[in-house]
C-alpha positions in Angstrom: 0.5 -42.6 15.7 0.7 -38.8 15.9 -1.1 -36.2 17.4 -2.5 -32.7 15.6 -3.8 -30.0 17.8 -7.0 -28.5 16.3 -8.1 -25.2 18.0 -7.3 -26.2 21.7 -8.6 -29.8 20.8 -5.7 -32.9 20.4 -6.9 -35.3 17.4 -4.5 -38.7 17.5 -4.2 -40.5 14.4 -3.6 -43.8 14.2 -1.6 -44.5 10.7 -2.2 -41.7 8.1 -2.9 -41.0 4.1 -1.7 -43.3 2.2 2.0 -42.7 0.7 2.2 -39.6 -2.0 2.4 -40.1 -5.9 2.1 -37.9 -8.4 -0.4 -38.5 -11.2 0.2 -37.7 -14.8 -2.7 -34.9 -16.0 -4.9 -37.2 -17.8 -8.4 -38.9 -17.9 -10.6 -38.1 -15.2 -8.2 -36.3 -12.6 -10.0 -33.9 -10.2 -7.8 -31.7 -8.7 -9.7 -30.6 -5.4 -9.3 -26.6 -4.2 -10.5 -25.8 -0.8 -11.7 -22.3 -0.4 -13.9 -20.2 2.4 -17.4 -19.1 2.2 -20.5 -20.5 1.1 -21.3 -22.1 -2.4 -24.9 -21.0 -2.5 -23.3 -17.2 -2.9 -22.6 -16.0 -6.0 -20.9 -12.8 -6.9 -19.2 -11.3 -9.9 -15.4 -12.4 -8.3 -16.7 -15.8 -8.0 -17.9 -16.2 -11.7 -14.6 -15.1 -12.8 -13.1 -17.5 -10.7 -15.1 -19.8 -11.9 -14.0 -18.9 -15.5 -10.3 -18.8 -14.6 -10.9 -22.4 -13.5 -12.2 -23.3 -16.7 -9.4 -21.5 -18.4 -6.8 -24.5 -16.2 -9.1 -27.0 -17.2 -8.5 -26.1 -20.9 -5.3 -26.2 -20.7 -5.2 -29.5 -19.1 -7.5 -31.8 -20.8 -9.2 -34.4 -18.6 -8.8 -32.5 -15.7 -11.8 -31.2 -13.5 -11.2 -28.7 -10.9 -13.2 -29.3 -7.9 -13.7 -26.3 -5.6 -14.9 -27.0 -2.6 -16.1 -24.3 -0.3 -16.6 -24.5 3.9 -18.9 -22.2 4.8 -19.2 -20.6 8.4 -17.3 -18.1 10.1 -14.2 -20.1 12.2 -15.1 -23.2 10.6 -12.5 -23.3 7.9 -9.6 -23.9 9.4 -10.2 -26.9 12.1 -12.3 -28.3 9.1 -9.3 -28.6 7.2 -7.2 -29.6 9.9 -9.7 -32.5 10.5 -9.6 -33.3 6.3 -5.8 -33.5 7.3 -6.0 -36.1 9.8 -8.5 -38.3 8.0 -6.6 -38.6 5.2 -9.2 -36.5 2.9 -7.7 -33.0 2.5 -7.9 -31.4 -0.9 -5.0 -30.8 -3.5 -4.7 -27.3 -2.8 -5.9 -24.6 -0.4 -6.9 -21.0 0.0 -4.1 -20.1 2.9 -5.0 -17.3 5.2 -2.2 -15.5 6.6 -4.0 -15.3 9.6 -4.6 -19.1 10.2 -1.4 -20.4 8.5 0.5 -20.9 11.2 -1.5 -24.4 12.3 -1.0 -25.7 9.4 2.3 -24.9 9.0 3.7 -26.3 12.4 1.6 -29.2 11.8 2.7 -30.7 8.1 -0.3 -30.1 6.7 1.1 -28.5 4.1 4.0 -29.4 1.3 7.4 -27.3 1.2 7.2 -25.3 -2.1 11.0 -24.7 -2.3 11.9 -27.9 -4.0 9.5 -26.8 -6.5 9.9 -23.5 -7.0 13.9 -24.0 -7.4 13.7 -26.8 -10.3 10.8 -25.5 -12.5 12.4 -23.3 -14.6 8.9 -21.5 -15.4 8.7 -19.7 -11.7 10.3 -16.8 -10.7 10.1 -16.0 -7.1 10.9 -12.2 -8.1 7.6 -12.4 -9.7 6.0 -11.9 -6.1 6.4 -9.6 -3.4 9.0 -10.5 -1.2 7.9 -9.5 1.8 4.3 -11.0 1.3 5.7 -14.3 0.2 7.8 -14.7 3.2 4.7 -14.6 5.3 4.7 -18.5 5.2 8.1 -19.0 4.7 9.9 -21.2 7.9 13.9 -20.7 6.8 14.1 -22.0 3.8 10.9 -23.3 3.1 7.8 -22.4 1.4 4.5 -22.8 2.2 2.1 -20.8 -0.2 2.3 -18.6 -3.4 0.7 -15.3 -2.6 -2.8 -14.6 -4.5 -3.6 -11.6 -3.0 -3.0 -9.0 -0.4 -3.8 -5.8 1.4 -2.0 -3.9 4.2 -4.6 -1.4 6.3 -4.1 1.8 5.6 -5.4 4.9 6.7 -8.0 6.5 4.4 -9.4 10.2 4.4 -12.4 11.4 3.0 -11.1 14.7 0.9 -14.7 16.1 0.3 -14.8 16.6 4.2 -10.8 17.5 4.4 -11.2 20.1 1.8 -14.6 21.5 3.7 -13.0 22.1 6.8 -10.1 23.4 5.2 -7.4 20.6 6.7 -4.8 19.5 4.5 -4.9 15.8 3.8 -2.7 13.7 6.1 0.8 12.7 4.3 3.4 10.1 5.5 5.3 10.6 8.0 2.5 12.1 10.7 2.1 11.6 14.0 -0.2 10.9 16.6 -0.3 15.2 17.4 -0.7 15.3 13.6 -3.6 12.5 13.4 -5.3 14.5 16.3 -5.4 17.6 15.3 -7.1 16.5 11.5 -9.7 14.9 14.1 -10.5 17.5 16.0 -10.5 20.3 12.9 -13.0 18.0 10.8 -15.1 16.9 13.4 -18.4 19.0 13.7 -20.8 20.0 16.4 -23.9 22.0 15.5 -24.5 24.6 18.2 -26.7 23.0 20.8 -26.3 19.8 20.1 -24.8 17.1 22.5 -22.7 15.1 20.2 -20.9 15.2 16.8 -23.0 14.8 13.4 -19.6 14.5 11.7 -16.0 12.7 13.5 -12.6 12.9 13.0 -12.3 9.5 13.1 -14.1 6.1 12.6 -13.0 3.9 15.2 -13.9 0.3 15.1 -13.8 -2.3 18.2 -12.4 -4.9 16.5 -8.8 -6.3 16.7 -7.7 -5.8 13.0 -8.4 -1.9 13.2 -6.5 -1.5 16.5 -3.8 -3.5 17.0 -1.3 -1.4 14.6 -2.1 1.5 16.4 0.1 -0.3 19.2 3.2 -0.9 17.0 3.0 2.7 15.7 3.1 3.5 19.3 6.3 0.7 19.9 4.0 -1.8 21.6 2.8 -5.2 20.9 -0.1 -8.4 21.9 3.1 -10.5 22.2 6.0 -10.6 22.6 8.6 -10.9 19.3 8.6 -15.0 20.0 4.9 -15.3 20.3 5.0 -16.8 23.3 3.9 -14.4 25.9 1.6 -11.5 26.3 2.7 -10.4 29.5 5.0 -7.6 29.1 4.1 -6.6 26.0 0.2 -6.6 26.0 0.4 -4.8 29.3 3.4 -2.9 28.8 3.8 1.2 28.9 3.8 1.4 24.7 0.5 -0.6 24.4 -1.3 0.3 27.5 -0.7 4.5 26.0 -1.8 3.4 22.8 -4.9 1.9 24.3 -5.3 4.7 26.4 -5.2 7.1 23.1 -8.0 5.8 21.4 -10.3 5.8 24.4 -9.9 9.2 24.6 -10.1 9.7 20.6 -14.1 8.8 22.2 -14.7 9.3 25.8 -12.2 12.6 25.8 -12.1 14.1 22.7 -14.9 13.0 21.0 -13.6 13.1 17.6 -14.7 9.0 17.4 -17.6 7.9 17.8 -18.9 5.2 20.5 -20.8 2.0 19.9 -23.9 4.1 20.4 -23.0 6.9 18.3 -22.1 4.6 15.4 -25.2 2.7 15.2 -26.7 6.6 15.2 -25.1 7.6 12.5 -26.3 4.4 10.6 -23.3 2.2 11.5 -20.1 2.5 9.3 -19.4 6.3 9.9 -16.9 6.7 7.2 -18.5 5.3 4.2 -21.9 7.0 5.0 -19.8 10.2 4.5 -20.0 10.9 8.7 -16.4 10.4 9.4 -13.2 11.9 7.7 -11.2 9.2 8.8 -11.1 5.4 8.8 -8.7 2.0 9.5 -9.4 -0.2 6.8 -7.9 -3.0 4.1 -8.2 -2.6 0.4 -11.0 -4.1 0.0 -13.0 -1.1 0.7 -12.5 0.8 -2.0 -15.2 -1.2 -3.7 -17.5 0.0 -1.3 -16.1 3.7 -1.2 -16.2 4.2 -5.2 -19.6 2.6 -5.3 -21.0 5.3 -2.7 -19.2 8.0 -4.8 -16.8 8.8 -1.9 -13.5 10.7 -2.8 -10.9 9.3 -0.6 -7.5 9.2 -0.1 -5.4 6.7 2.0 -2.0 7.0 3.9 0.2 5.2 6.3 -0.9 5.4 9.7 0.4 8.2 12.2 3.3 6.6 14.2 5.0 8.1 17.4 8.2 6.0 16.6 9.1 8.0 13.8 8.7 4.6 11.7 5.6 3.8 9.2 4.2 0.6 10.4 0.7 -1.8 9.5 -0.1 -5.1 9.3 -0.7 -7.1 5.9 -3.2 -9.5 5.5 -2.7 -11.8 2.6 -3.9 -15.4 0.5 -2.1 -17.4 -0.4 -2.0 -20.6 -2.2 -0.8 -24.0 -0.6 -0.5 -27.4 -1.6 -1.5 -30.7 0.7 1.7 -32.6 2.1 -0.7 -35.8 1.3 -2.0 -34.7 -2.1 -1.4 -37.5 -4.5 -1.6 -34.5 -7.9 1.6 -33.0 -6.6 2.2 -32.0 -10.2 -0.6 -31.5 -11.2 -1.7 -28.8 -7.8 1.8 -26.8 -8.7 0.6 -26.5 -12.3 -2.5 -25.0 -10.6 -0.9 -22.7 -8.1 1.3 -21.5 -11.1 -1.6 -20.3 -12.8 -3.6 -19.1 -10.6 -0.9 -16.9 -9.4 0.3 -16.2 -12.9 0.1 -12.2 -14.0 -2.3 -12.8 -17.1 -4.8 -14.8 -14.5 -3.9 -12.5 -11.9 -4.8 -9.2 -13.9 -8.5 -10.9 -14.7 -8.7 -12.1 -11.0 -8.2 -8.7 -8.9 -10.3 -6.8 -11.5 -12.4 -5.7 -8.8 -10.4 -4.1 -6.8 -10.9 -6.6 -3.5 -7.5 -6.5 -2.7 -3.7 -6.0 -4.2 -2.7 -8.8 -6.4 0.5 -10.8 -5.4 2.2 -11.3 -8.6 4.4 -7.7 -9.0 3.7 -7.4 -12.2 -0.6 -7.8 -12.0 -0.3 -4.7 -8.9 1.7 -2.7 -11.3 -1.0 -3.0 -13.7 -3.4 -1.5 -11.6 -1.2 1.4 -10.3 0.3 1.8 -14.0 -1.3 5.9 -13.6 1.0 8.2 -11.4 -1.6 9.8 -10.3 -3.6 7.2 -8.3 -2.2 7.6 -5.1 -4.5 5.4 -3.6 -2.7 2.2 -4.8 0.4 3.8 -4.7 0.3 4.1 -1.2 -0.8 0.6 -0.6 1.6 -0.5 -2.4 4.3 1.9 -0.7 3.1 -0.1 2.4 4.1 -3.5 1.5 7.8 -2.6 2.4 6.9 -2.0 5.9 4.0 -4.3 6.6 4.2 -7.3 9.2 2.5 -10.0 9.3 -0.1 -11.0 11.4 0.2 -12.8 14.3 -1.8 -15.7 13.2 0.4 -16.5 10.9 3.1 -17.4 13.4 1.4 -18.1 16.2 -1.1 -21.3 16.3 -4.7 -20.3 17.3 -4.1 -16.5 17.1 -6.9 -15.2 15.2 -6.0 -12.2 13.5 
C-alpha cells in the first residue's frame, strides 16, 4: 500500500501497475503522450506536431503515437497524478517546470540518467544546462527539455525613440527603470490619467515575483519550506511596495481600471513602453507590427536575475515501452525536429543547437538577450516545491 498526495488530497493505493517490461517496436505498439489543452483546438503548432509525430511513426514501423490531451486549466496535473495511481498513466509526458515537482517527489516519473549515460546517441551538452537541471534531483533526471523561455523585459522602441529615451541596456536599475517610465509616459494637458504608461504592470504572479529577487527577496525561503521571513521580509515587502507606487504614486502603470480603458494589454496595443513577459509574445508583438526590444530586468542587487519557465519531456516509472518512450523523447528533442517544432517562435528551443538556429543573425538582439538570460534564470518554485503553482 502507498499513499500519493494529489493537490492537498491523499490517494492510497492498494497494490500498483503491474511490473515494467520493455517492448520491442513492432506490430501494433501505441506509445501514449500526455500533453495540456484541448483536442478540439487546432493551430498551426499543433499540425506540425502532429507531422513530427508522423515523422516517429515512420521511422518506427508499427508504432502509433497516441497523444492524448487533458483539457482545463489546473486539471492536468492531479489528472495525471490520478492516471499514476490507477495504474493507467501514459508512456510519456509534457512536464511543466512549474508542476514537476509532484511528480517528481512522488515516482511518477522514471530516472533518465541510466539512459542518458549508456545510449551512445545522446549528448547531454546538446541541451542547456541550466534548463535541464530544472528536474534534475542529484544525480538524476527526470525530463529532456523541449522548450523554454525566461521573462524578460521588453520595450517598445517606436515609443522610446518618440520620447527621446534611450532604450534600457543590462545592467539597470530600479532608478534607471523609473526614470524610462516616467520620461515615456504621457499625459495630455487636462486630462486626469495617462493615454500612454511607462509600464504594463500585470497582477499576476509570473510578472511580479522576479521583481522580488532583483530586489534580494523571495515567496520562500531557499528550502521551500517557509514563507515567513522571506515573503514578509524587508527585500520583498520594498519590492511590493515599488510597484504599487509604479500605480497609485507615480502613475507610470496603469491600474486594473485603467488597463481594461486602454483595451486591456497596454503594451501590445502600443499604450505602454514597457512590459514583463515570456517569449511567447513575440508572436503576438510581430503580428501587431510592434518594434520591440527586450532586456534583463532592472535589479537593485547589482545581479541580473528572472525566472525560466520550461517543457520538458518525461517518461512514466510504470511505462511498459521504456524503449520505445526514450526513442521518442530523443526525437522529439532532437535539433532537426526541434528546428521544425519552435518555428513559430512560441518559445526558445532546448536543444543548443535548434536556439542557435534561430539567433544565427548578430543583429537580433531580441533572442540574443533571451538567450543571454538562460545563464542567470532560476527555476520556478513549482518545480521544487509540491503544489506551488507557478
Amino acid at each position: 500500500m502507498r499513499s500519493l498526495p494529489i493537490l492537498g488530497f491523499v490517494v492510497v493505493v492498494i497494490g500498483g501497475p503491474t511490473a515494467c517490461r520493455d517492448d520491442t517496436p513492432g506490430s501494433g505498439i501505441v506509445l501514449r503522450v500526455s500533453d495540456w489543452g484541448s483536442p478540439a483546438v487546432e493551430s498551426a503548432f499543433m499540425t506540425v506536431e502532429r507531422e513530427l509525430q508522423e515523422g516517429f511513426e515512420r521511422r518506427h514501423p508499427g508504432v502509433r503515437v497516441r497523444k492524448e490531451q487533458i483539457p482545463g486549466p489546473g486539471q492536468y496535473a492531479p489528472k495525471l497524478c490520478m492516471m499514476h495511481v490507477a495504474g493507467s498513466a501514459p508512456d510519456v509526458m509534457h512536464l511543466d517546470a512549474s508542476s514537476a515537482a509532484i511528480f517528481i517527489d512522488n515516482g511518477v516519473l522514471l530516472d533518465l540518467a541510466p539512459l542518458m549515460k549508456n545510449d551512445p546517441t545522446f549528448d547531454r551538452s546538446h541541451y542547456f544546462e541550466n534548463v535541464l537541471d530544472i528536474t534534475r534531483r542529484g544525480d538524476a533526471f527526470y525530463s529532456v527539455p523541449l522548450d523554454f523561455t525566461p521573462m524578460m523585459m521588453y520595450y517598445n522602441r517606436r515609443l522610446f525613440d518618440r520620447a527621446g529615451v534611450p532604450y534600457p541596456k543590462d545592467g539597470w536599475s530600479w532608478d534607471d527603470f523609473l526614470a524610462a517610465c516616467k520620461a515615456t509616459t504621457i499625459v495630455p494637458a487636462g486630462a486626469r490619467q495617462p493615454t500612454q504608461y511607462g509600464y504594463n504592470f500585470e497582477n499576476v504572479m509570473p510578472f511580479w515575483m522576479p521583481w522580488l529577487w532583483t530586489n534580494g527577496g523571495d515567496v520562500l525561503d531557499p528550502t521551500g519550506t517557509r514563507a515567513s521571513g522571506f515573503f514578509d521580509g524587508p527585500a520583498s515587502v520594498e519590492a511590493m511596495r515599488f510597484l504599487t507606487e509604479l500605480m497609485v504614486t507615480h502613475h507610470v502603470a496603469p491600474t486594473l481600471a485603467e488597463r481594461a480603458a486602454l483595451g486591456g494589454d497596454a503594451f501590445l496595443n502600443g499604450k505602454a513602453a514597457m512590459d514583463l513577459k515570456g517569449h511567447w509574445m513575440l508572436i503576438d508583438y510581430r503580428a501587431r507590427g510592434l518594434d520591440v526590444g527586450a532586456v534583463s530586468l532592472p535589479s537593485r542587487t547589482g545581479r541580473p536575475v528572472t525566472v525560466i519557465y520550461a517543457t520538458g519531456l518525461a517518461i512514466s516509472r510504470h511505462t511498459r515501452h521504456r524503449e520505445l518512450a526514450w526513442e521518442y523523447v530523443k526525437y522529439m528533442t532532437s535539433a532537426a525536429v526541434q528546428i521544425k517544432r519552435v518555428a513559430s517562435g512560441l518559445a526558445i528551443s532546448g536543444n543548443r543547437q535548434a536556439a542557435a538556429h534561430y539567433a544565427a543573425d548578430p543583429a537580433d538582439d531580441v533572442e540574443h538577450a533571451f538567450l543571454r538570460a538562460v545563464d542567470y534564470a532560476r527555476p520556478p518554485w513549482g518545480s521544487r516545491v509540491e503544489n506551488y503553482p507557478y
